[in-house]
N, CA, C and O atoms as a DFTB+ gen file, in Angstrom:
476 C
 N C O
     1  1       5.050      -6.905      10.807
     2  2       6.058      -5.900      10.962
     3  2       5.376      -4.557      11.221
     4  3       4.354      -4.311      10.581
     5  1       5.714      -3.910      11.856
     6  2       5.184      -2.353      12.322
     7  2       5.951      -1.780      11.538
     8  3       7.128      -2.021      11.268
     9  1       4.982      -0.692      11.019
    10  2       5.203       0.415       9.559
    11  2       4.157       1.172      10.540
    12  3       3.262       0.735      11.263
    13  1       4.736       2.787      10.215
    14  2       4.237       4.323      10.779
    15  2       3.846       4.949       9.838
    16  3       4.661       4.965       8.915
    17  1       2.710       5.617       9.616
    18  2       2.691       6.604       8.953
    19  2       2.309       7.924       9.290
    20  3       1.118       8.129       9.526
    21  1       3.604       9.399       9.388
    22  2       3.877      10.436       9.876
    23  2       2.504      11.316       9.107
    24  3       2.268      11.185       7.906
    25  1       1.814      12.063       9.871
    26  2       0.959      12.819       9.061
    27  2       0.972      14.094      10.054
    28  3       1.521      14.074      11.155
    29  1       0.089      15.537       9.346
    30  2       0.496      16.609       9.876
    31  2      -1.087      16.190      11.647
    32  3      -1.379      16.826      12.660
    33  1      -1.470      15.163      11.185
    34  2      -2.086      15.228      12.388
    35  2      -1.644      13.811      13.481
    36  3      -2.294      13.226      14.348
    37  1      -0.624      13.674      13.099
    38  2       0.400      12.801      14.379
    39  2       0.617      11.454      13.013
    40  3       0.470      11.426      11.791
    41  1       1.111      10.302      14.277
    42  2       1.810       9.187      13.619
    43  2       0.604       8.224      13.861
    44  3      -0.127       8.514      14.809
    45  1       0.345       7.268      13.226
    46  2      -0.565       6.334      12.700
    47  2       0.329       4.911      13.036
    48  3       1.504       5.268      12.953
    49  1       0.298       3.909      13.273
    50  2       1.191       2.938      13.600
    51  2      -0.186       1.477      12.605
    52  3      -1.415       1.527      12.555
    53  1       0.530       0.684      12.162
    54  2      -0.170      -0.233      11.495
    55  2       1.240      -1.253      11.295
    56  3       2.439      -0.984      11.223
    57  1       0.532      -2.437      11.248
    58  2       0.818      -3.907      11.500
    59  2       0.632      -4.758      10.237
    60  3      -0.343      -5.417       9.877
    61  1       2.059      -4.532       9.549
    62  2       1.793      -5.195       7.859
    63  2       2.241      -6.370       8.259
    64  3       2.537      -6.691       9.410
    65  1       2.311      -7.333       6.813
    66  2       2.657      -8.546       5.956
    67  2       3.505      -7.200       5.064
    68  3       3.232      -6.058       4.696
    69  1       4.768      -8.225       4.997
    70  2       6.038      -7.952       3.760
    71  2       5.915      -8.902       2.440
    72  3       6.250     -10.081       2.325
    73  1       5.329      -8.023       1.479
    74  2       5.528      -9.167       0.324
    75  2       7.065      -9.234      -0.356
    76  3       7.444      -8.352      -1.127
    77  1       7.760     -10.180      -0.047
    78  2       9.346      -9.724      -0.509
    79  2       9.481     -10.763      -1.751
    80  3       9.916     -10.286      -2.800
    81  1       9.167     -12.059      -1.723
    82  2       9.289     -12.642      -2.787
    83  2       8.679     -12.480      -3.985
    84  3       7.619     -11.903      -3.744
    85  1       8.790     -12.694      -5.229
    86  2       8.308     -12.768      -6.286
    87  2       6.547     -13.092      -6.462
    88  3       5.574     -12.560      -6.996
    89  1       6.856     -14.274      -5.669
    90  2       5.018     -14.994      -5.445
    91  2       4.789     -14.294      -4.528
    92  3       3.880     -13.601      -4.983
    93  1       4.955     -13.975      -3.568
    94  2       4.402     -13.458      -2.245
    95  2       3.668     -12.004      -3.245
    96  3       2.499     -11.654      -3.078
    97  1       4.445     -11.441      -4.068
    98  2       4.166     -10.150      -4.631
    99  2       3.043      -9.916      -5.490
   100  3       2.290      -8.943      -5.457
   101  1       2.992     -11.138      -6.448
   102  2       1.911     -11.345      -7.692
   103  2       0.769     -12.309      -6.519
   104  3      -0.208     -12.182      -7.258
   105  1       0.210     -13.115      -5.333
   106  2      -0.624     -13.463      -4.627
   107  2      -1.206     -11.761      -3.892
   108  3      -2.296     -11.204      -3.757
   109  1       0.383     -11.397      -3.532
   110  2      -0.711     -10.310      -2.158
   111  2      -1.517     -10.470      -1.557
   112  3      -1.398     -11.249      -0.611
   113  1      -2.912      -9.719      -1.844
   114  2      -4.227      -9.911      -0.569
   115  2      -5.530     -10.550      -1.451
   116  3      -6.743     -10.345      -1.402
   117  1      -4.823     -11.271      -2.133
   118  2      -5.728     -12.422      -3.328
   119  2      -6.540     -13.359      -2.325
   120  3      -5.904     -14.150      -1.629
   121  1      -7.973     -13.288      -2.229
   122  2      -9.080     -14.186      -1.639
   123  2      -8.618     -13.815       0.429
   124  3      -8.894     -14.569       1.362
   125  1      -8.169     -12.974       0.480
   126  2      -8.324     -11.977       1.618
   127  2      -9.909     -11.574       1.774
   128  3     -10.410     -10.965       0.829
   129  1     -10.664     -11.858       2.830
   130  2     -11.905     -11.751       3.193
   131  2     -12.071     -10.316       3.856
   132  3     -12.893      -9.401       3.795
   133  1     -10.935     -10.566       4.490
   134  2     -11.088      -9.178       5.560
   135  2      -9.791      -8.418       6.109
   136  3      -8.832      -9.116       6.438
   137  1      -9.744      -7.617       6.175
   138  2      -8.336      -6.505       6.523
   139  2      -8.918      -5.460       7.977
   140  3      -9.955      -4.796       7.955
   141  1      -7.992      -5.542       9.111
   142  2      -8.324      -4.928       9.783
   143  2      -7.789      -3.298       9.418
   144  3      -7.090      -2.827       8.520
   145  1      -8.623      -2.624      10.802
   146  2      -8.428      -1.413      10.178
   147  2      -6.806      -0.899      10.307
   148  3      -6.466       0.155       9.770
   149  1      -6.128      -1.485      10.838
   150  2      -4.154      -1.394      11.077
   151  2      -3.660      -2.108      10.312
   152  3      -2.600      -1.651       9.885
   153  1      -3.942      -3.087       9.901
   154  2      -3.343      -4.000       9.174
   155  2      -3.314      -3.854       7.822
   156  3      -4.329      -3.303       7.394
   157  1      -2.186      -4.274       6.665
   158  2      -1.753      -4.136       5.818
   159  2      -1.119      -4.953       5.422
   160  3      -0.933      -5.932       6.145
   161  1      -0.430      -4.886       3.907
   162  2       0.549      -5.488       3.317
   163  2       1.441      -4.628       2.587
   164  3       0.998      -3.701       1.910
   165  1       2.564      -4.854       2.672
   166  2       3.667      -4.076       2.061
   167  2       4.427      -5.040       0.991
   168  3       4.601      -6.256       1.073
   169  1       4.815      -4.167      -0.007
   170  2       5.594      -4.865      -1.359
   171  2       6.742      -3.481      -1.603
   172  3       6.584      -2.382      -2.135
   173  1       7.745      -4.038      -1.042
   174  2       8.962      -3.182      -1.180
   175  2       9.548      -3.682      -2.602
   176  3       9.466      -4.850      -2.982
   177  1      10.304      -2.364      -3.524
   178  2      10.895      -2.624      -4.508
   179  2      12.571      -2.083      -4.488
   180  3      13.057      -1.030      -4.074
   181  1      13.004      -2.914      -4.925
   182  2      14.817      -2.365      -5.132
   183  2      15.349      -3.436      -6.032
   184  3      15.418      -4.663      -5.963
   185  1      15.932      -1.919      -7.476
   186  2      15.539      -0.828      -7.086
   187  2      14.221      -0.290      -7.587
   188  3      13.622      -1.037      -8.360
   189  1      13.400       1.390      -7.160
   190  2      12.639       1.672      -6.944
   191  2      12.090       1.488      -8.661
   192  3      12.933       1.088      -9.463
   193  1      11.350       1.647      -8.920
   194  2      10.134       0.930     -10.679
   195  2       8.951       1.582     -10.018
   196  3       8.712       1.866      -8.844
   197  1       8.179       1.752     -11.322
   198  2       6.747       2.565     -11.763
   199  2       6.130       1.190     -12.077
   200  3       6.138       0.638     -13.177
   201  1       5.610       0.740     -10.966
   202  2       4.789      -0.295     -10.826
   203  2       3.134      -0.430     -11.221
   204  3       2.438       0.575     -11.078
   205  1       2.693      -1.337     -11.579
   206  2       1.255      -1.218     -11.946
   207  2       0.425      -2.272     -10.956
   208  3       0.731      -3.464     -10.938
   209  1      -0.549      -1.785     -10.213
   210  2      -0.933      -3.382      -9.393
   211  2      -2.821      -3.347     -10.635
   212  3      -3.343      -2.659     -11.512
   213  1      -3.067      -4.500      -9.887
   214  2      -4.641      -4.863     -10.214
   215  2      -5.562      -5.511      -8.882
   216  3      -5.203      -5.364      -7.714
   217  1      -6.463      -6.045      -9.178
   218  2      -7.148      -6.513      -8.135
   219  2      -7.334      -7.782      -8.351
   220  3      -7.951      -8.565      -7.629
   221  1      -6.914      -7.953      -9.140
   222  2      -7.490      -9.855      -9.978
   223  2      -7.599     -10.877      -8.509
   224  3      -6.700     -11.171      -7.720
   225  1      -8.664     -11.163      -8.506
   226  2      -9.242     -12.264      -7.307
   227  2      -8.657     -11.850      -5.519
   228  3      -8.324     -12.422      -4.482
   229  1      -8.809     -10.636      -6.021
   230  2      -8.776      -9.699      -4.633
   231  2     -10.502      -9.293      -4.171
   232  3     -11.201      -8.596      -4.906
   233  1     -10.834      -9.673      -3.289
   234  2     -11.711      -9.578      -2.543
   235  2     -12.638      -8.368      -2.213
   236  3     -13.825      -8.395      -2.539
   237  1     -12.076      -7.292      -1.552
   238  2     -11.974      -6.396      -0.995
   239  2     -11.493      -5.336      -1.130
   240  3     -10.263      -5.372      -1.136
   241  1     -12.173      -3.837      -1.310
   242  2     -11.236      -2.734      -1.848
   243  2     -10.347      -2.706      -1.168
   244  3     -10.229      -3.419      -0.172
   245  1      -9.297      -1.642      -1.666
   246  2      -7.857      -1.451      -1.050
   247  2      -7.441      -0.107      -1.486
   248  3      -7.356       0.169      -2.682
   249  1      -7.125       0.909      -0.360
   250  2      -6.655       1.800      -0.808
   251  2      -4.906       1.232      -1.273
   252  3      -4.557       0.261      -0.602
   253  1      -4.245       1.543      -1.916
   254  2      -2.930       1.319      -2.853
   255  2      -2.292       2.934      -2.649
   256  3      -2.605       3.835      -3.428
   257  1      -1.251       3.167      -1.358
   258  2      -0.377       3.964      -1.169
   259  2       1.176       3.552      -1.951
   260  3       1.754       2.469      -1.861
   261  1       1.599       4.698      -2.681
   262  2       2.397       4.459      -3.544
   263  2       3.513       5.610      -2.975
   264  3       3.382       6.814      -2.754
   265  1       4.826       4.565      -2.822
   266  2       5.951       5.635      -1.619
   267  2       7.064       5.181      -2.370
   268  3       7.344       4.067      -2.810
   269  1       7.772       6.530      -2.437
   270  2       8.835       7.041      -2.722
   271  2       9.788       6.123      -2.169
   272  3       9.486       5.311      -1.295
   273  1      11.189       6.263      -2.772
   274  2      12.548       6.236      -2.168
   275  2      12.696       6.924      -1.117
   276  3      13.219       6.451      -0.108
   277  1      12.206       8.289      -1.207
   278  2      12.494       8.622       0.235
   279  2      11.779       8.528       1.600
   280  3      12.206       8.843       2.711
   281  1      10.342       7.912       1.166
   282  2       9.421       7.751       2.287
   283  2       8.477       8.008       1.940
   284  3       7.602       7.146       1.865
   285  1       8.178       9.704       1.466
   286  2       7.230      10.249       0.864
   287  2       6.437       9.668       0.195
   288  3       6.850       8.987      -0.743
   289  1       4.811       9.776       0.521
   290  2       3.824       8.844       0.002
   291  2       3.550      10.348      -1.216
   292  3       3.339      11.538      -0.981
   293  1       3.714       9.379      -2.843
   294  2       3.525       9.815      -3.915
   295  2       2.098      10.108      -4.702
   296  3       1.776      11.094      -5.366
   297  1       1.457       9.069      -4.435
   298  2       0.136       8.505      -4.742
   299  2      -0.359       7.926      -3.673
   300  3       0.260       7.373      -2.764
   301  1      -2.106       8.142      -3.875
   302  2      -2.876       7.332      -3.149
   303  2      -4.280       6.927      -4.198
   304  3      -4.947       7.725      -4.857
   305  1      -4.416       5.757      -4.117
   306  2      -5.649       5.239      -5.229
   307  2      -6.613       4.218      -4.508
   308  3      -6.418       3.038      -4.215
   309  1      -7.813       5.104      -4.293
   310  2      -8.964       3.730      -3.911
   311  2      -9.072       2.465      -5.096
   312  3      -9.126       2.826      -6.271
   313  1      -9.103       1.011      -4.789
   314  2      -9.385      -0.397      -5.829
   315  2     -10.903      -1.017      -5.292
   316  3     -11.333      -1.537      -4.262
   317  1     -11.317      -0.719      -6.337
   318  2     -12.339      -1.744      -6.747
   319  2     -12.226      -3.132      -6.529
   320  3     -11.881      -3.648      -7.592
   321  1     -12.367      -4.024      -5.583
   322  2     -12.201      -5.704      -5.488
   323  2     -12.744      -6.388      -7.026
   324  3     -13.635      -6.043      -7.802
   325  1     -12.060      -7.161      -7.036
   326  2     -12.265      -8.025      -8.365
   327  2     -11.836      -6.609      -9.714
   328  3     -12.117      -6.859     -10.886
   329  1     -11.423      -5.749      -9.490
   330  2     -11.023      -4.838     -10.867
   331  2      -9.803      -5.608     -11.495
   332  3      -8.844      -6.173     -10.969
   333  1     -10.177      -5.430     -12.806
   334  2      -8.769      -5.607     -13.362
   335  2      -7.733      -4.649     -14.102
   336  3      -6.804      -4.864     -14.880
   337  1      -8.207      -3.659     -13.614
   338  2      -7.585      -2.386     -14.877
   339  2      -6.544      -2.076     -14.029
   340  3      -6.681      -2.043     -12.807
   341  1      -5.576      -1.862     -14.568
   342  2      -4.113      -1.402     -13.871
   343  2      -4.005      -0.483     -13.070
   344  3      -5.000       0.236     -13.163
   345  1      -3.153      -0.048     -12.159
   346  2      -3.416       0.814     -11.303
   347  2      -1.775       1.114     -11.506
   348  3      -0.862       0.457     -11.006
   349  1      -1.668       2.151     -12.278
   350  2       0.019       2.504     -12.032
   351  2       0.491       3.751     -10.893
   352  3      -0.301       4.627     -10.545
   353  1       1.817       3.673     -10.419
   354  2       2.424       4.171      -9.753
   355  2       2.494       5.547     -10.102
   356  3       2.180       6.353      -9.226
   357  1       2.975       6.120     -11.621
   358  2       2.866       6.963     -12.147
   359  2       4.219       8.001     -12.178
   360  3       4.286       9.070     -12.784
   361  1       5.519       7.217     -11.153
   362  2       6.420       7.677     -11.526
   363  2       7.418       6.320     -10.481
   364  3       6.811       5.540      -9.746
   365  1       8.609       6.296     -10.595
   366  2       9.402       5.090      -9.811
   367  2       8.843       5.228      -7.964
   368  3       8.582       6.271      -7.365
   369  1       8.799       3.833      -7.436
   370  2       8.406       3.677      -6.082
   371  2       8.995       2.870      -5.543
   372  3       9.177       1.828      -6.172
   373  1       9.598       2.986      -4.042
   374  2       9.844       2.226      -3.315
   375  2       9.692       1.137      -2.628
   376  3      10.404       0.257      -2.144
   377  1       8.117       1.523      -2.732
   378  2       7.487       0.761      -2.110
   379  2       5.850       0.620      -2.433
   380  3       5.696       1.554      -3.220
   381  1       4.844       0.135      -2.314
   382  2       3.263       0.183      -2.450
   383  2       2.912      -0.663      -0.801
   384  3       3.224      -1.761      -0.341
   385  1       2.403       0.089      -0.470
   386  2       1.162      -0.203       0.963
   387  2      -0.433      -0.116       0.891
   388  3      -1.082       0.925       0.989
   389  1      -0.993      -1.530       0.682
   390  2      -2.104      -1.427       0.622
   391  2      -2.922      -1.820       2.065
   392  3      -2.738      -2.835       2.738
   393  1      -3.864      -0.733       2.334
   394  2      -4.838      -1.174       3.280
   395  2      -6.053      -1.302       3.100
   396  3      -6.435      -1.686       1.995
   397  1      -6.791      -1.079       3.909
   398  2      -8.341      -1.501       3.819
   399  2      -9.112      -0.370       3.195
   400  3      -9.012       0.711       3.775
   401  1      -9.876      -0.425       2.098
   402  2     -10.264       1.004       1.536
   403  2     -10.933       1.804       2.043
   404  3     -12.007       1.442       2.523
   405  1     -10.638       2.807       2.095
   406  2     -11.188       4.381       2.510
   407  2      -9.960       4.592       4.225
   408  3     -10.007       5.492       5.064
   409  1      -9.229       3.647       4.177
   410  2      -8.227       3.890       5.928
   411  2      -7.701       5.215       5.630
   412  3      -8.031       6.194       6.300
   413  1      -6.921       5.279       4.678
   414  2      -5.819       6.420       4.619
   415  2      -6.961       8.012       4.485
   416  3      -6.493       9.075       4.892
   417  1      -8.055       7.984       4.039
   418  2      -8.596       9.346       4.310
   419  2      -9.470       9.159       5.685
   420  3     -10.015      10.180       6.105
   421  1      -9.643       7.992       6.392
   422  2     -10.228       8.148       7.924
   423  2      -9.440       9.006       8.375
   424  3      -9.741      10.120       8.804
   425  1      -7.894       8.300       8.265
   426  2      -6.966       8.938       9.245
   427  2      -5.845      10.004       8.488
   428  3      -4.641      10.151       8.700
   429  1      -7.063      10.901       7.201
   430  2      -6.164      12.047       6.832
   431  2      -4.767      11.832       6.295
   432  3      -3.918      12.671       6.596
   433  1      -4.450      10.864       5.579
   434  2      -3.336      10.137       5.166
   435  2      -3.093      11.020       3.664
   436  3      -4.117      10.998       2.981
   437  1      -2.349      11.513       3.254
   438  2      -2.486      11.894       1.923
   439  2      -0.992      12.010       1.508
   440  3       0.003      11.599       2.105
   441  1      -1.106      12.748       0.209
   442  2       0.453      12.947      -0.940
   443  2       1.994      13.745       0.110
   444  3       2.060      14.973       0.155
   445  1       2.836      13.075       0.683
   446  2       3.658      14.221       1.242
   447  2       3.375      13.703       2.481
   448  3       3.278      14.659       3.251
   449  1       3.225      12.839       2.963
   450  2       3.209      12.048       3.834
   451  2       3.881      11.222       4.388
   452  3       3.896      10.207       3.693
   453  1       4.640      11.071       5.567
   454  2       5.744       9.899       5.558
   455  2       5.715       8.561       6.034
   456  3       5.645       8.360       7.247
   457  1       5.756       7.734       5.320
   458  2       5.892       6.127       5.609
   459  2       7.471       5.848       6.085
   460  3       8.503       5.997       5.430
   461  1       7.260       5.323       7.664
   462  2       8.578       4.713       8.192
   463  2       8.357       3.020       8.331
   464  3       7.292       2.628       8.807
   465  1       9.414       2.008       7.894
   466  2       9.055       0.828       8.301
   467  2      10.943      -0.243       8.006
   468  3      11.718       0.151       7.135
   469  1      11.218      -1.238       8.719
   470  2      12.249      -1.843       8.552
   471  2      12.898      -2.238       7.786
   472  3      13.230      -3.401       8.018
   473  1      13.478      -1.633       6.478
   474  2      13.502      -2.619       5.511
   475  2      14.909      -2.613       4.563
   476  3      15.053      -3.443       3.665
């Protein structure tokens, strides 16, 4: 699915996975080798919850973008592969978009930021 992300230095376009089910949500990017640099996974919530992720038998860092109800990216947190310490949201979210770690400061991605995607 194509998800945008609006920044003050243009729009960013990237090519997720929707985690919508329950399992799809607690697997995610579990024994994921490799993430291109567009590509992603998205875990939409409704309604919106102060979510906590981890890395448990996740591979590969991941930056963990944490978005609002209204779009607005709230948080952004580099993950440690194989970490297990919680990674909370830190206030209710719409949504969490994880990509490949260090993407979102290549491409100047930060707090106040807008995530558009189908959902």
């Amino acid at each position: 699915m194509p998800l945008t992300i609006r920044t003050a230095k243009g729009a960013h376009l990237f090519t997720v996975e929707v985690a919508e089910t329950p399992e799809q949500q607690e697997r995610g990017l579990m024994f994921v080798s490799s993430l291109g640099a567009d590509q992603g996974m998205i875990f939409p919530y409704e309604p919106p919850r102060n979510v906590a992720f981890w890395m448990r038998n996740t591979l590969i860092p991941l930056d963990m973008v944490f978005i609002r109800e209204d779009g607005t990216i709230a948080r952004i947190v580099t993950a440690k592969a194989l970490d297990e310490t919680p990674i909370a949201a830190g206030e209710p979210v719409a949504a969490v978009l994880e990509l490949r770690a260090g993407r979102a400061g290549e491409l100047g991605i930060g707090e106040g930021d807008r995530v558009e995607w189908s959902h």
